[in-house]
N, C-alpha and C positions, 0 to 999 in steps of 0.2 A: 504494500500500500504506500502510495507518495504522499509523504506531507504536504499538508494543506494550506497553502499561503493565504495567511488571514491579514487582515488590515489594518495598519498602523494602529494605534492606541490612538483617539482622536483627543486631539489638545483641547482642553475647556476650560474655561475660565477656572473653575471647579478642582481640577489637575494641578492650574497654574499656583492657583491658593494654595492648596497642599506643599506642593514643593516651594513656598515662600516659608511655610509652616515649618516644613524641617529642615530649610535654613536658619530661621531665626532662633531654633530649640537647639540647632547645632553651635550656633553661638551666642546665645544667650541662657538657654537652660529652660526644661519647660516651666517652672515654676512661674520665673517672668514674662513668659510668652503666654502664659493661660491668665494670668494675673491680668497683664494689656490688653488680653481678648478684649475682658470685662472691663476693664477702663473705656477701648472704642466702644462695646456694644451700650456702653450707659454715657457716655458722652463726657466720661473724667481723664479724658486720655493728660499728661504731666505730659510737663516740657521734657525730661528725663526720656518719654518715652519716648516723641519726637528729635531730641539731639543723640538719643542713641543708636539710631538710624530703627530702632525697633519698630516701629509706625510705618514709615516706608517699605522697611522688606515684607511686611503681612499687604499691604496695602497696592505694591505695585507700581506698576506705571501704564496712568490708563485701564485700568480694570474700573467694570461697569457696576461694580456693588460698590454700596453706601458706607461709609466708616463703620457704622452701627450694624449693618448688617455681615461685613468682612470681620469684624469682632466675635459675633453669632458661631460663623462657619469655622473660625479660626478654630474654636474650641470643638470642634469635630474631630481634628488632628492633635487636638493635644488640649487634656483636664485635669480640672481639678473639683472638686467637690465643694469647694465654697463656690466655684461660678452659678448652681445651680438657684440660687436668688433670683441674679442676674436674668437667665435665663428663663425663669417661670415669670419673669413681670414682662420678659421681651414680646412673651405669647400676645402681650395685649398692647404693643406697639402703636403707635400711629400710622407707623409706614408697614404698609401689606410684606414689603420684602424683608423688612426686618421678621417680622411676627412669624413668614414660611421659614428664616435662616433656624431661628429660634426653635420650632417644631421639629427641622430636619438637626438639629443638635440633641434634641430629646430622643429623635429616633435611634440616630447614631450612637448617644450614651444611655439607652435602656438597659442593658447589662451592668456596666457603673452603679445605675441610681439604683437596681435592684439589690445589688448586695452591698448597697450602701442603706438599703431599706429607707430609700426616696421617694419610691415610687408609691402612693396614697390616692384617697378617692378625689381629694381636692387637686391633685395634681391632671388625674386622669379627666374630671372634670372641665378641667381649665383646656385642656388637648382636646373634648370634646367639643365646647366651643368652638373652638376654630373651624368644627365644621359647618357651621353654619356662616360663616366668616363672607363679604362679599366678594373676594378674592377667592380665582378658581387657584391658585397656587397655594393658597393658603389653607384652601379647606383638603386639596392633594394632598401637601403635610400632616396636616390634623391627622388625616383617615392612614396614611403612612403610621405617625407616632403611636396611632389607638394601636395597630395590629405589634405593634412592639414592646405596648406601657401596660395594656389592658389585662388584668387577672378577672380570674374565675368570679367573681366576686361585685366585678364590673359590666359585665357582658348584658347583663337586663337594660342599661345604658348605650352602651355601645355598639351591639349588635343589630338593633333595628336601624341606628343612624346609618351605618357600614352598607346595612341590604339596599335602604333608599341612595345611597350615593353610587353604589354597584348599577344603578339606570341614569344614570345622570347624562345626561346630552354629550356633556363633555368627557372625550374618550379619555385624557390622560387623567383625570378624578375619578370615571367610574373603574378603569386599572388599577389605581391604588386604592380603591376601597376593596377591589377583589383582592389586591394583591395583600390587603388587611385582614379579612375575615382568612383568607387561606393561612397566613402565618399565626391565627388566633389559634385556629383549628390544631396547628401543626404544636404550637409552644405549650398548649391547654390542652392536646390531644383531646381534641372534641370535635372530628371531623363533619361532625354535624352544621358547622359554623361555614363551612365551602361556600361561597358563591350556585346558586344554580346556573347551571348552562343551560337548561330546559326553558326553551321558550316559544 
């Protein structure tokens, strides 16, 4: 059999962050690169952070996310458990892109907040709002974070909102709501929670 030439790794903004991410952890330490997250995501960023070029290298040149919201995704590559303050007020953001960076961090660190025994009904709560959120990026997050945050215990909440966004007009919302109830199913072993295909 020939190997299969598959297609570059495509470059995304996304990517680019990351490798800013384990630049700045490589010379700064993650301690003060998770520390800065939370300074840009709440808008205290210190001169110190800016004259130590630490602000720059997460931030880029020309990248299209917001201070507050490159702060958010920062901490996807790199935490700390005090950031999680930060992070559960960012849910309720102004800016739609902060509030999606902020749920895509919760997703990201649902292993974390669980055996840091973070993850609570007011938490799960607050990730359920967002699916109602008027932003379709943002309610995509929400329905992302439920299938990663939500316990047994949750699902009387969370399950019905998941079924109604699994119809949702918009294709890449009703995917991650499926793509939620199947990872509920899978982490809950309660295969019962599947998306139906039958229609």
């Amino acid at each position: 059999m020939e190997p299969v030439d598959l297609p570059p790794v495509k470059d995304t903004p996304l990517r680019r962050l990351q490798a800013r991410v384990d630049e700045a952890v490589q010379a700064h330490g993650p301690g003060p690169v998770s520390a800065a997250a939370v300074r840009m995501l709440t808008g205290r960023t210190t001169v110190e952070d800016v004259t130590s070029g630490l602000v720059g290298t997460l931030s880029g040149d020309g990248e299209h996310f917001s201070t507050a919201a490159t702060g958010a995704l920062v901490l996807t590559g790199v935490w700390h458990r005090t950031a999680l303050a930060a992070v559960r007020e960012a849910t309720g953001h102004e800016d739609a892109e902060v509030r999606a960076a902020a749920l895509t961090v919760l997703s990201v660190r649902a292993d974390e907040l669980r055996a840091d025994r973070a993850v609570d009904r007011a938490l799960v709560a607050a990730v359920h709002d967002g699916c109602g959120d008027a932003s379709p990026e943002v309610r995509a997050a929400a329905a992302t974070a439920l299938g990663e945050l939500a316990e047994g215990g949750d699902l009387a909440l969370v399950a019905p909102t998941l079924n109604v966004l699994v119809m949702d007009v918009d294709p890449e919302l009703a995917n991650a709501a499926e793509l939620a109830l199947t990872r509920l199913a899978d982490r809950l072993d309660h295969p019962d929670l599947r998306a139906s295909t039958d229609f």
